[in-house]
C-alpha positions in Angstrom: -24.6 1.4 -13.6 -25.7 -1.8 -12.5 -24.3 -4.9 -12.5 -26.4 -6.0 -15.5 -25.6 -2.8 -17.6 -22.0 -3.6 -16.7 -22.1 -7.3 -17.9 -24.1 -5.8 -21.3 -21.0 -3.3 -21.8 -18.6 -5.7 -21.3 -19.8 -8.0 -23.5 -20.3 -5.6 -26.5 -16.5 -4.1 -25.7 -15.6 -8.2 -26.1 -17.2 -8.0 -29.8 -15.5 -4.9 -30.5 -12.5 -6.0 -30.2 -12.4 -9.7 -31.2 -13.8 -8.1 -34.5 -10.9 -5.5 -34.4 -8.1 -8.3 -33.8 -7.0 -9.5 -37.3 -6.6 -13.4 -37.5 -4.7 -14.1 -40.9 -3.8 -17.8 -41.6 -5.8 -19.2 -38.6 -3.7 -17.1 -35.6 -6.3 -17.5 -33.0 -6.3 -21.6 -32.8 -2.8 -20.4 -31.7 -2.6 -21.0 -27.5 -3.8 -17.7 -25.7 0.1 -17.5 -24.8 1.1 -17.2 -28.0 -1.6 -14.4 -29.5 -0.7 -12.3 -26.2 2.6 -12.2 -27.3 1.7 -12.0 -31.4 -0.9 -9.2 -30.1 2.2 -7.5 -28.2 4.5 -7.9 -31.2 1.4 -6.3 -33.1 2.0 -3.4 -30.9 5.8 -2.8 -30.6 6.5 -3.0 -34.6 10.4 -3.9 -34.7 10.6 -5.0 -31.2 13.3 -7.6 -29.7 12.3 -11.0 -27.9 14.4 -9.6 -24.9 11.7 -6.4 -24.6 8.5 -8.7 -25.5 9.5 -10.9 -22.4 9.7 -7.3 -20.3 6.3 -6.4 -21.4 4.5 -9.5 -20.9 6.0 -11.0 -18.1 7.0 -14.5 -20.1 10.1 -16.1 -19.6 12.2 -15.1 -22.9 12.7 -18.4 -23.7 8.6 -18.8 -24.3 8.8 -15.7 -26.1 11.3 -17.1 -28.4 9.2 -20.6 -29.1 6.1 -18.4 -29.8 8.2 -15.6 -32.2 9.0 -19.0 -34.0 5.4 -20.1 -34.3 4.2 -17.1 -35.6 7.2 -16.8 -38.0 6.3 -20.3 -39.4 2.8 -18.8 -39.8 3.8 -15.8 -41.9 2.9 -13.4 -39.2 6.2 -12.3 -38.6 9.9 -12.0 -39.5 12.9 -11.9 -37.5 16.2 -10.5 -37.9 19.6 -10.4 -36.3 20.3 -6.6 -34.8 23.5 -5.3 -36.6 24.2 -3.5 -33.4 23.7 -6.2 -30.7 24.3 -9.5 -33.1 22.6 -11.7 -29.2 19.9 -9.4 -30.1 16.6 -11.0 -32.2 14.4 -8.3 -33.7 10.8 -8.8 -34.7 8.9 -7.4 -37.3 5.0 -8.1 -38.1 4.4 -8.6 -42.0 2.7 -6.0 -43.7 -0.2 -7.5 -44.5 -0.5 -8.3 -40.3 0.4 -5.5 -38.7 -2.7 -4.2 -38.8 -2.7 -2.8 -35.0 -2.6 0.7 -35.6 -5.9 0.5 -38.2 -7.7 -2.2 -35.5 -7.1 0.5 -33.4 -8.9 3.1 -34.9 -11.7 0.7 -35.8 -12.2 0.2 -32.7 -12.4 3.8 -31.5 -14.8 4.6 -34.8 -17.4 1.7 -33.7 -17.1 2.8 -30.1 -17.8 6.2 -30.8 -20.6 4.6 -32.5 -22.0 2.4 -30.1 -22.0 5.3 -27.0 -23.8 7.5 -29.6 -20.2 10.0 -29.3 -19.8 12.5 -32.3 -17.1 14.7 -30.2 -13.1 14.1 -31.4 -12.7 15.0 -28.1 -14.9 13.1 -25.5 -14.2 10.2 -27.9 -10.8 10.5 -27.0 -11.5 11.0 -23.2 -13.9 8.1 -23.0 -11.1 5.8 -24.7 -8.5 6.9 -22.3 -10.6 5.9 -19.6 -11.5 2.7 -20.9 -7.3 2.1 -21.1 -6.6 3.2 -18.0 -9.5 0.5 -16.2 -8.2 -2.3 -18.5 -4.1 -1.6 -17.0 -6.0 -1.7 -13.5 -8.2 -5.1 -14.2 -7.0 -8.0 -13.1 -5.4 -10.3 -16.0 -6.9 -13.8 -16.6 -4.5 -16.6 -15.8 -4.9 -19.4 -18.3 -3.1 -22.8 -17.7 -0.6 -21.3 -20.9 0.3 -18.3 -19.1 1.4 -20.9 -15.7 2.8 -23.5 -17.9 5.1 -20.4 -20.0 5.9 -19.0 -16.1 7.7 -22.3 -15.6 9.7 -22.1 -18.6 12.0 -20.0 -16.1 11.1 -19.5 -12.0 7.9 -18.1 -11.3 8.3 -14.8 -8.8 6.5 -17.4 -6.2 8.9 -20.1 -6.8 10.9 -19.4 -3.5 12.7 -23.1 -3.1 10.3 -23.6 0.3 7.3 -23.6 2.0 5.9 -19.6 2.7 6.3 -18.9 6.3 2.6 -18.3 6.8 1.6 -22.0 6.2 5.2 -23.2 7.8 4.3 -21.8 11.1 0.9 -23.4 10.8 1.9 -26.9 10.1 4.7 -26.5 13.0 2.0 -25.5 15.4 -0.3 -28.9 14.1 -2.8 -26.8 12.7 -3.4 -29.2 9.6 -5.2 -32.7 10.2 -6.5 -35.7 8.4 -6.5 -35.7 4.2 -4.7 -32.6 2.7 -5.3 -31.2 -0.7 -3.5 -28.3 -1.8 -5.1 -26.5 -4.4 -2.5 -24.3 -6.7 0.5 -26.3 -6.0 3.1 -25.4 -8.4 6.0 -27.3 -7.3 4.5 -28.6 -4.5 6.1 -27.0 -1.3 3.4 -26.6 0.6 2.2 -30.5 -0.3 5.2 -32.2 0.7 5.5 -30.1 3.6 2.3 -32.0 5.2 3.4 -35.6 3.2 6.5 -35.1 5.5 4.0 -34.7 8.5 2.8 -38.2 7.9 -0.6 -36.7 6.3 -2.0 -38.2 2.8 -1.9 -35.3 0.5 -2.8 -34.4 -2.7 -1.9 -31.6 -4.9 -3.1 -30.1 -8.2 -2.1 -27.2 -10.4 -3.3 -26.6 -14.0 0.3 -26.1 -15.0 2.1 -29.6 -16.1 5.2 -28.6 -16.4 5.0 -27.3 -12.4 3.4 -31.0 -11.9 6.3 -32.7 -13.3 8.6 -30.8 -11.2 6.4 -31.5 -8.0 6.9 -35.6 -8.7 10.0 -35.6 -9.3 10.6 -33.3 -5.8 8.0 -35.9 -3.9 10.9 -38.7 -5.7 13.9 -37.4 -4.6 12.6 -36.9 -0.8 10.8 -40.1 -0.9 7.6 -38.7 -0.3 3.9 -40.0 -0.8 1.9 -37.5 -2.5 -0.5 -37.8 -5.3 0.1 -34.5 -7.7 -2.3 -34.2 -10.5 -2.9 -31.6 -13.6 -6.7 -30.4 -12.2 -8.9 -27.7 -12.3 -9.6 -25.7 -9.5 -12.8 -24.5 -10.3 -14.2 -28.1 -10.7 -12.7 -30.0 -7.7 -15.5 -32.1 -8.0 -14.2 -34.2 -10.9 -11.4 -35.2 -8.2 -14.0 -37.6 -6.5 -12.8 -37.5 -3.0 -13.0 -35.4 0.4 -10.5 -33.4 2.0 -10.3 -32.6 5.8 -7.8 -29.8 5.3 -7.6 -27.3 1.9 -4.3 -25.3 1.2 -5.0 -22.4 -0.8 -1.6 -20.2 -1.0 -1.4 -17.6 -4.1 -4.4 -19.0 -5.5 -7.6 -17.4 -4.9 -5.8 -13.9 -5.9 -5.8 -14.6 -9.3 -9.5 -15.0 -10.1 -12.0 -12.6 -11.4 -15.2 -11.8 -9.3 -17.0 -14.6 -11.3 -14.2 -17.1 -11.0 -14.1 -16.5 -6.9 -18.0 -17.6 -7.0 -17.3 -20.9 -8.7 -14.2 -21.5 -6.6 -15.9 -21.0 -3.6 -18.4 -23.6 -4.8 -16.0 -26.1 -6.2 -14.1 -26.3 -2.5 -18.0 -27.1 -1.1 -17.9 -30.5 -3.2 -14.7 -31.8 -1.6 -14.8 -30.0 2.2 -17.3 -31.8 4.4 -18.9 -29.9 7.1 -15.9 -29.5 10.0 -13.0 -29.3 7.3 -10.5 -26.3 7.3 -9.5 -24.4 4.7 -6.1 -22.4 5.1 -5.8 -19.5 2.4 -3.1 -16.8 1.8 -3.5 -13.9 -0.5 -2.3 -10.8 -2.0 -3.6 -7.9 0.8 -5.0 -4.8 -0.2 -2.1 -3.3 2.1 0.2 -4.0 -0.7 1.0 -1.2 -3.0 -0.5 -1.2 -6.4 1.8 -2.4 -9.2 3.2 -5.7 -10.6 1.8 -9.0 -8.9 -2.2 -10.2 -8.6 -5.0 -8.6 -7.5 -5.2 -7.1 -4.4 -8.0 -8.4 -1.5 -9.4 -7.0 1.1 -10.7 -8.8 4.0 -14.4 -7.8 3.2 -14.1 -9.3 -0.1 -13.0 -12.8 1.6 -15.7 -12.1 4.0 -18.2 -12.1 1.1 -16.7 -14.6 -0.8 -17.3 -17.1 2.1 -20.5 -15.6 3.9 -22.7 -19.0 3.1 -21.6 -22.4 4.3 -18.2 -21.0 6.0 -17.1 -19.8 9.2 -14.1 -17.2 9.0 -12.3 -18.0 12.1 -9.3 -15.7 11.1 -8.0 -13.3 8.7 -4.9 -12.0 10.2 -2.0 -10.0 8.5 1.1 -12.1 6.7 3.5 -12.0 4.3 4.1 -13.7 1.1 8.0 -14.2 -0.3 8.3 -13.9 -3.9 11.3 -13.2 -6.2 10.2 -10.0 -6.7 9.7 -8.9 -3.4 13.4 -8.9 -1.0 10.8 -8.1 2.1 7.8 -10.2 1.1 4.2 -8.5 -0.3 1.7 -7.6 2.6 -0.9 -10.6 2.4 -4.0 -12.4 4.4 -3.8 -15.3 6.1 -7.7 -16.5 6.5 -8.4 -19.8 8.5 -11.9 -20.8 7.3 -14.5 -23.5 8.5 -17.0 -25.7 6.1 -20.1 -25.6 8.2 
């Protein structure tokens, strides 16, 4: 299969499925938070707010405030468990729940489609199909961040990471300092305290607010904006250093392209970008996508100069002895 045969599949398993997902009473204008966590609920008839948090990896809080959308919406109702009276069930309405029938539409057209009459290679084919979409990377949306701040994110350590702290002790970082992906905004105020002008963005707001009011209290310069990192271009301005630290781990293949291209509008030749990622060394399981150092080699093969990839760790909440990560020190040439 090529990579065009691929994009054709993908897009007609796209169509299956939006045509599967039911959308009573308007449901998909809902944020892509929210029908993640109505499509979960879908899923888990008579599950509790406490076990839809588990499952989808939003703060419970967030769980609750969608639960409450979708029961204004007639989606859902909700119930105290007589057992556990802190305990908030939820149950789709009837004429909702309609999961376990999208399901086995979706199976029937699929069968369909790949011209498969067999019970059994139906079945196979499907189980396959499940098992790659548990391994794919998710997409992030600005929701999902914004929802992750409801409580603290697993990357929310209260400091800078240890592989950019040693960095900016030896004076590896120079001139005007963006840090792309800031959250909170360690990493930013860590090079405002060096005396550098610095500017971070994030597509969450909530983690913006929370950066400004940090850069307040410590009575630190730094401009923190709500941005887009795939169109760093709209920021209007050049940077002589670019901190990238969880960041380029979460985006698909495509998404890496246009990221790599959207740090070319604001890097003039000589600038240095410092970037720390999830490493392939890292066990499979919860957290972002793994990379390997070939795929940051590709990533940057035109334009850039890789002057280091070098083993590192990244703390997170989740993690007592850090995940195994890269640390990659790469020219704009």
């Amino acid at each position: 299969m090529d990579g065009f045969e691929l994009y054709d599949l993908g897009s007609k398993l796209m169509r299956l499925g939006e045509d599967a997902i039911p959308d009573p009473n308007g449901l998909r204008q809902l944020s892509q938070g929210v029908q993640h966590v109505m499509l979960d609920i879908f899923g888990h008839a008579g599950t509790s707010t406490t076990d839809i948090a588990e499952r989808t990896g939003f703060p419970e809080s967030y769980v609750e405030t969608s639960v409450a959308a979708l029961r204004d919406r007639g989606a859902l109702t909700t119930e105290t468990d007589p057992d556990s009276p802190g305990r908030t069930i939820v149950k789709p309405v009837a004429q909702h729940n309609a999961a376990a029938r999208a399901a086995a539409r979706v199976d029937e057209r699929l069968g369909a489609a790949a011209a498969i009459d067999e019970p059994g290679r139906l079945k196979e084919v499907v189980g396959i199909l499940e098992m790659l979409a548990r391994r794919m990377p998710k997409a992030f949306s600005p929701e999902h961040f914004d929802a992750q701040y409801a409580g603290t994110p697993p990357w929310e350590t209260g400091g800078p990471q240890p592989a950019l702290r040693s960095l900016a002790e030896a004076g590896a970082f120079r001139g005007r300092v963006l840090e792309a992906g800031c959250g909170t905004g360690e990493h930013a105020l860590m090079t405002a305290a060096l005396g550098l002008p610095t500017v971070g963005i994030d597509p969450a707001s909530a983690a913006i607010e929370t950066a400004r009011r940090k850069a307040r209290e410590r009575g630190l310069d730094v401009r923190f904006l709500v941005a887009d990192a795939l169109d760093l271009g709209a920021l209007g301005e050049q940077f002589d250093t670019v901190l990238d630290c969880g960041l380029f781990h979460v985006f698909t293949d495509a998404e890496r392209v246009r990221y790599v291209d959207s740090l070319a509008t604001v890097m003039p030749p000589g600038a240095r970008l410092f970037l720390v990622c999830f490493s392939d060394r890292q066990p499979p399981g919860n957290g972002p996508r793994r990379v390997s150092q070939d795929e940051l080699r590709a990533c940057f093969a035109t334009g850039w100069r890789i002057d280091a990839i070098e083993p590192a760790k990244l703390d997170n909440n989740n993690n007592p002895d850090g995940a195994h990560a890269w640390r990659a020190r790469i020219t704009r040439v």
